[in-house]
C-alpha positions as CSV (number, residue, x, y, z in Angstrom):
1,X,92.3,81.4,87.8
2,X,91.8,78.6,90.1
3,X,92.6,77.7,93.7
4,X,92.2,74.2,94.6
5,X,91.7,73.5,98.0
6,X,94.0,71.1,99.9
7,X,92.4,67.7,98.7
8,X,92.6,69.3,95.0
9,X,95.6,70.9,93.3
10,X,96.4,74.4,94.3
11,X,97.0,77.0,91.2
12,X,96.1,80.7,92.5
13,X,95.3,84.2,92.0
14,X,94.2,86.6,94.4
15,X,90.9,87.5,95.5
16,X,87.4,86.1,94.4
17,X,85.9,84.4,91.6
18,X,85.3,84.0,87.9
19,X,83.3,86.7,85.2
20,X,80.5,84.5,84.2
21,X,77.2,85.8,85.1
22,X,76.9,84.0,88.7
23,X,73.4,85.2,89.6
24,X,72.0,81.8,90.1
25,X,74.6,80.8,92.5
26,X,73.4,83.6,94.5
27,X,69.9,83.3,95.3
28,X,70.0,82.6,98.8
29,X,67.0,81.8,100.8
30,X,65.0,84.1,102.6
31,X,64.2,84.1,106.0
32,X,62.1,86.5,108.4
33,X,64.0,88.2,111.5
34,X,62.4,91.3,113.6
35,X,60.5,91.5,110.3
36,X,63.2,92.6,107.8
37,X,64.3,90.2,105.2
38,X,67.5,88.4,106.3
39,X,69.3,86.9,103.1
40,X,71.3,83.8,104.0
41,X,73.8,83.1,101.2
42,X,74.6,79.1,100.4
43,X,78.0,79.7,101.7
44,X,80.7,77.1,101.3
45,X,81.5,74.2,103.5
46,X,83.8,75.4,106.2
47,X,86.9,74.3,105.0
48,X,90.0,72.7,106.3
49,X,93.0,74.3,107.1
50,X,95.3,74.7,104.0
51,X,98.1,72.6,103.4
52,X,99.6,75.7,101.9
53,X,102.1,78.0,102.9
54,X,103.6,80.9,101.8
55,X,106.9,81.1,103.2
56,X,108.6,84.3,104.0
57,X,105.9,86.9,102.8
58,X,108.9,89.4,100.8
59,X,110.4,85.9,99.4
60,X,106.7,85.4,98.5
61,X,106.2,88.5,96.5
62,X,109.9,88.4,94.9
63,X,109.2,84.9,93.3
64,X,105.7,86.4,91.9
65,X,107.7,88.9,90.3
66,X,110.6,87.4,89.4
67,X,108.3,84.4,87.7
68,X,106.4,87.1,86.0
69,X,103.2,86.2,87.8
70,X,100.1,88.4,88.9
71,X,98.4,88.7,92.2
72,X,94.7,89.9,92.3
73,X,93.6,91.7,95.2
74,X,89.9,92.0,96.3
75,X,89.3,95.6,97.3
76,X,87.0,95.2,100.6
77,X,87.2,91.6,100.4
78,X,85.1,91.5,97.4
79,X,82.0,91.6,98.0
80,X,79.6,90.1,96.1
81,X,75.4,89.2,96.0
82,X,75.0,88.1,99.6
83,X,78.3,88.4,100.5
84,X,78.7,91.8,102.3
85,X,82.6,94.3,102.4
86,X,84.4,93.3,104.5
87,X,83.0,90.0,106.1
88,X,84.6,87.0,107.3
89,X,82.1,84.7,105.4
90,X,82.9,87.1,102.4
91,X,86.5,86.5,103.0
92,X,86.3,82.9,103.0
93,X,83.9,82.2,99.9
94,X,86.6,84.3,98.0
95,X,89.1,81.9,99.2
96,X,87.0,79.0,98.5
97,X,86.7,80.3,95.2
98,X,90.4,80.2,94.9
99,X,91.4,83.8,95.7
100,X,94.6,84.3,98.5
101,X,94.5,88.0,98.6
102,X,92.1,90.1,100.0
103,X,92.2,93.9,101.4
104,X,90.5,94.5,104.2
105,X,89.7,98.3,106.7
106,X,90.3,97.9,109.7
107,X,88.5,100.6,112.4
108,X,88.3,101.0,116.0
109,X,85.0,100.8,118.6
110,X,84.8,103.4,121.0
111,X,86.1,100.8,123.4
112,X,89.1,100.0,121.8
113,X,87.9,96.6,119.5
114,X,89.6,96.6,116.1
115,X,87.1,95.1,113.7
116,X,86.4,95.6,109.6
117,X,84.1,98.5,108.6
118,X,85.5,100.7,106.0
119,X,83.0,103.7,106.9
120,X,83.7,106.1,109.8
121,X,79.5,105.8,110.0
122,X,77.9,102.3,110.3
123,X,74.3,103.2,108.2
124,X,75.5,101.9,105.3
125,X,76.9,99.0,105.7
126,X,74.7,97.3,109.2
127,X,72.0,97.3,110.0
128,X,72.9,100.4,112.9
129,X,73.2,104.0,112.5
130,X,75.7,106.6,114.7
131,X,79.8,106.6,114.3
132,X,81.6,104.1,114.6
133,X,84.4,105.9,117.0
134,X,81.4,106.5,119.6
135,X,79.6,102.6,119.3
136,X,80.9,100.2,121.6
137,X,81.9,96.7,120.2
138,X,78.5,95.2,122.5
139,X,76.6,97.2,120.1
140,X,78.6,96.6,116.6
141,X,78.6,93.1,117.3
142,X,75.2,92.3,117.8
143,X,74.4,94.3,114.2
144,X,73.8,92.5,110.7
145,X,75.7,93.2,107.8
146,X,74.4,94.7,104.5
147,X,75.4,93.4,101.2
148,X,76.2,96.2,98.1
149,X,72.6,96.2,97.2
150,X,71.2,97.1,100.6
151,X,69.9,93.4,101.3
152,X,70.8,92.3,105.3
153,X,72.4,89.1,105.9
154,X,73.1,87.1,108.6
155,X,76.5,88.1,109.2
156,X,77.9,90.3,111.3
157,X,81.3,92.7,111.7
158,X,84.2,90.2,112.6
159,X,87.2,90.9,114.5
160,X,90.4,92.2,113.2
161,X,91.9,89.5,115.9
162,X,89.7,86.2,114.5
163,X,90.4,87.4,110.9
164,X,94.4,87.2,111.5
165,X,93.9,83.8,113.0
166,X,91.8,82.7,109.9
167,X,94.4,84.4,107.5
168,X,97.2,82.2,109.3
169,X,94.8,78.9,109.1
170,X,93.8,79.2,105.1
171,X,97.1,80.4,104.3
172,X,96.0,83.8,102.2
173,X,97.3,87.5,102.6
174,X,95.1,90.3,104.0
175,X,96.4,93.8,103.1
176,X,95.1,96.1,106.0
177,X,93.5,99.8,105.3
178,X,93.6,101.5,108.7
179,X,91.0,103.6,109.4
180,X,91.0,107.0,111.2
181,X,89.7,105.6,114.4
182,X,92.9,103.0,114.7
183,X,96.2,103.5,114.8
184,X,98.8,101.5,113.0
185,X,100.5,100.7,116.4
186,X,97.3,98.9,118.2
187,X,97.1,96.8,114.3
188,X,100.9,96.1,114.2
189,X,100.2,94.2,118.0
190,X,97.5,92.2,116.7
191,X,99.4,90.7,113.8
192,X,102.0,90.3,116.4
193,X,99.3,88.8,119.1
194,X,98.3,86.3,115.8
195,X,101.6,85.5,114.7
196,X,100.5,86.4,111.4
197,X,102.8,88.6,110.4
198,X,103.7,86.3,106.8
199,X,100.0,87.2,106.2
200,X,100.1,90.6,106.4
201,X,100.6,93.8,103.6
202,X,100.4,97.3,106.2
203,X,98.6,99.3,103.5
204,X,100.8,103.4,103.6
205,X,99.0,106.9,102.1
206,X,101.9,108.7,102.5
207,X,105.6,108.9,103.2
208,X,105.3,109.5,107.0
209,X,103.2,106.8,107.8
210,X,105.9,104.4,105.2
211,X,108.3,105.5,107.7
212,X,105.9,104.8,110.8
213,X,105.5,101.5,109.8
214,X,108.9,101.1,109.0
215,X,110.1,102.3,112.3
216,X,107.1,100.3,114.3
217,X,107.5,96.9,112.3
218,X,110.9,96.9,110.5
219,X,109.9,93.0,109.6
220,X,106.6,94.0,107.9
221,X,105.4,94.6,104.4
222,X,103.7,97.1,103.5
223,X,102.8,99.0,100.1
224,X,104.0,102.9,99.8
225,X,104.3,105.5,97.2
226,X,107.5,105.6,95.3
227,X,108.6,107.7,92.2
228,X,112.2,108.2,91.5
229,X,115.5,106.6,92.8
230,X,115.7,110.0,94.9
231,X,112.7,109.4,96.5
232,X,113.5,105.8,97.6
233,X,116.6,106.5,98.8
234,X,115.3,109.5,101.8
235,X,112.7,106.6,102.5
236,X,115.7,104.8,103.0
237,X,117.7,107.0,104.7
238,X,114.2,107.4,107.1
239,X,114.4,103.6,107.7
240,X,111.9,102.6,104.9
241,X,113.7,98.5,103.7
242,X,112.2,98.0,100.0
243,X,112.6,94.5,100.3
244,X,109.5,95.0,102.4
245,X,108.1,97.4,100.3
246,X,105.4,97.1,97.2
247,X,105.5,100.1,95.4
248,X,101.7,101.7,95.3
249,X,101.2,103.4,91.4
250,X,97.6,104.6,92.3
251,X,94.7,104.4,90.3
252,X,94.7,106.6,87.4
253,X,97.2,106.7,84.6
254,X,98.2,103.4,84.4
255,X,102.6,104.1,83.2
256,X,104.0,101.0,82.6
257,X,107.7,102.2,81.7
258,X,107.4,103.3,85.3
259,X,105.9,99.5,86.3
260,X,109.3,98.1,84.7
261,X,111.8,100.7,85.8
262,X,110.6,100.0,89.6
263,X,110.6,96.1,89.2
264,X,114.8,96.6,87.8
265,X,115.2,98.3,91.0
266,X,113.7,94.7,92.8
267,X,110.7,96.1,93.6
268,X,107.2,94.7,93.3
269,X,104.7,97.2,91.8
270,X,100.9,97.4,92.4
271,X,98.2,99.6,90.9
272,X,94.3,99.6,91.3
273,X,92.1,100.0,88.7
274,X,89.3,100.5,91.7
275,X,87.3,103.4,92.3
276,X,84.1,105.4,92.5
277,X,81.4,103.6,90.0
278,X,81.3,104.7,86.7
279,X,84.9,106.6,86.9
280,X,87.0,103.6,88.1
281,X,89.4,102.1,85.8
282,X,87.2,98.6,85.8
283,X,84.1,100.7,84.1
284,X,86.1,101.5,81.6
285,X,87.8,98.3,81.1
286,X,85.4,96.1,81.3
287,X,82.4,98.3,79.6
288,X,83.1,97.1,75.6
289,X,83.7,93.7,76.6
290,X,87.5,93.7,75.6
291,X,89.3,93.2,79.1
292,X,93.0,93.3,77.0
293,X,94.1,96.5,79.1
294,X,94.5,94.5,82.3
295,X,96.8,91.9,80.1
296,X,98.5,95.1,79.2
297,X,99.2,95.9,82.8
298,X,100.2,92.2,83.2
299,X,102.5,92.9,80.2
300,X,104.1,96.4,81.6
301,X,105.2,94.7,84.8
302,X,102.6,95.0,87.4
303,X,103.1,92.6,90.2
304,X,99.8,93.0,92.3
305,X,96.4,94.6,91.0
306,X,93.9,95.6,93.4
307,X,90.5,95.6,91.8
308,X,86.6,96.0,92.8
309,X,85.8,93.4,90.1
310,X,88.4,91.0,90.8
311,X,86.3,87.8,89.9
312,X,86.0,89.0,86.4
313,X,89.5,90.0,86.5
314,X,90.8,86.6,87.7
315,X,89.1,84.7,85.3
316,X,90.1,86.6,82.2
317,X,93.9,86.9,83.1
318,X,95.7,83.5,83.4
319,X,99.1,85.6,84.6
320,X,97.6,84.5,88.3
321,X,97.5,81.1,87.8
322,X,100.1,79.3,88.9
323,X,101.6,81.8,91.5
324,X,100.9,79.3,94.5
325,X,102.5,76.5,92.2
326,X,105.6,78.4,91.7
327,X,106.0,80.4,94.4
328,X,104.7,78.7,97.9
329,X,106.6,77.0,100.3
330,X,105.4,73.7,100.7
């Protein structure tokens, strides 16, 4: 799994970087602010705008399947040691790191800013406390964000609005996990507003907000539950296109017969072996040290695997490779 940037050759997979212990890449310096520890990770250079492009995002998607490739989604942008969820630094080291997928919550301030946070509170993940629904953006701005181990860095929440137009410049996908205090509608007119809309996976619970989407973006993609040929065709009937459409398998019970009778139908399929520590599909995977059972999801037709470990995934799988190679417009 590697992503060479524009001066280098460009192979891909989606979302962050390789399984080798990298705890010595991530001891950032220390600095003092308000007297709290402020980590400041040895980000990246800022890079250039990609020579890349991906074309028509379900043309995209088709070739990956069709080609028998993989794509690797961050869950929460991956974060990492210094590298808080959902962060725009985050989002580019991945990237950097050769990873052009990356799912990202989107919420709402209480006056009307869409920004990433994946909580409805903000003590977690900044260095603020109260609901997010009743902060102003003047106040979630001006907050630092946390990294997975409680450490606060110098980043703060970015902008749904500046992420689109970075999206758009390094030429990478953001699926988008709306929040309760957003509404698909105000996201839809900020993809719109970016013209990133060959960037952009609308990430669907359920069958009424499929058809939501559907009906409010006909031209977007967007993953949704499926099952049977029954159940595609009243999404169909409700205005639901599948060639839009990656089919979401959820996160338990891993069927690939079902992974290969949805991709006959010309259907991308997705599946996340994410979850709650210690109960998510990665534990269990990754725990003995044999990683063969996400080459066996590879094998059974998965097109797109969303994953809290997707820089140990990425290196071990080589199905993710070449996607960019084979399957970007140039």
């Amino acid at each position: 799994m590697k992503r060479l940037l524009p001066s280098l050759m460009i192979t891909a997979s989606l979302v962050l970087i390789g399984c080798q212990d990298q705890t010595s890449e991530f001891a950032p310096p220390v600095s003092e602010s308000e007297g709290e520890a402020v980590v400041q990770p040895n980000s990246a250079p800022e890079a250039a705008a990609s020579e890349t492009t991906l074309g028509s995002l379900p043309e995209f998607f088709d070739c990956v399947r069709e080609t028998g490739g993989l794509l690797i989604a961050s869950h929460r942008a991956g974060p990492a040691p210094g590298f808080p969820e959902n962060a725009l630094e985050t989002l580019q080291y991945a990237t950097d790191q050769g990873l052009i997928i990356h799912e990202i919550d989107v919420a709402e301030s209480r006056d009307g800013v869409l920004f990433l946070m994946h909580d409805r509170s903000l003590g977690r993940t900044t260095t603020g406390d109260g609901a997010v629904a009743d902060t102003d953006w003047a106040t979630i701005q001006s907050l630092n964000l946390k990294d997975n181990s409680g450490a606060i860095t110098s980043f703060t929440p970015p902008k749904l609005s500046d992420v689109l137009l970075w999206a758009r410049n390094e030429g990478v996908i953001v699926e988008l996990d709306k929040k309760p205090t957003t509404s698909f509608r105000n996201i839809i007119s900020q993809v719109r507003a970016a013209e990133a809309e060959d960037h952009v996976v609308l990430i669907t619970y359920n069958d009424q907000q499929a058809i939501e989407v559907a009906n409010l973006a006909p031209d977007l993609m967007m993953t949704a539950g499926l099952d049977s040929r029954e159940h595609q065709n009243e999404l169909e009937a409700a205005g639901v296109n599948f060639d839009n459409v990656v089919a979401w398998m959820g996160t338990r019970n891993p069927n690939p017969r079902a992974f290969e009778a949805i991709g006959r139908r010309d259907i991308e399929v997705a599946f996340g072996t994410l979850g709650r520590p210690g109960e998510r599909l990665d534990d269990q995977y990754i725990a003995d040290g044999d990683l063969s059972e996400f080459q066996d999801l590879v094998d059974g037709g998965l097109t797109l695997l969303a994953t809290d470990e997707p820089y140990i995934v990425a290196d071990y799988l080589s199905a993710d490779d070449s996607v960019l190679e084979a399957c970007a417009a140039r």
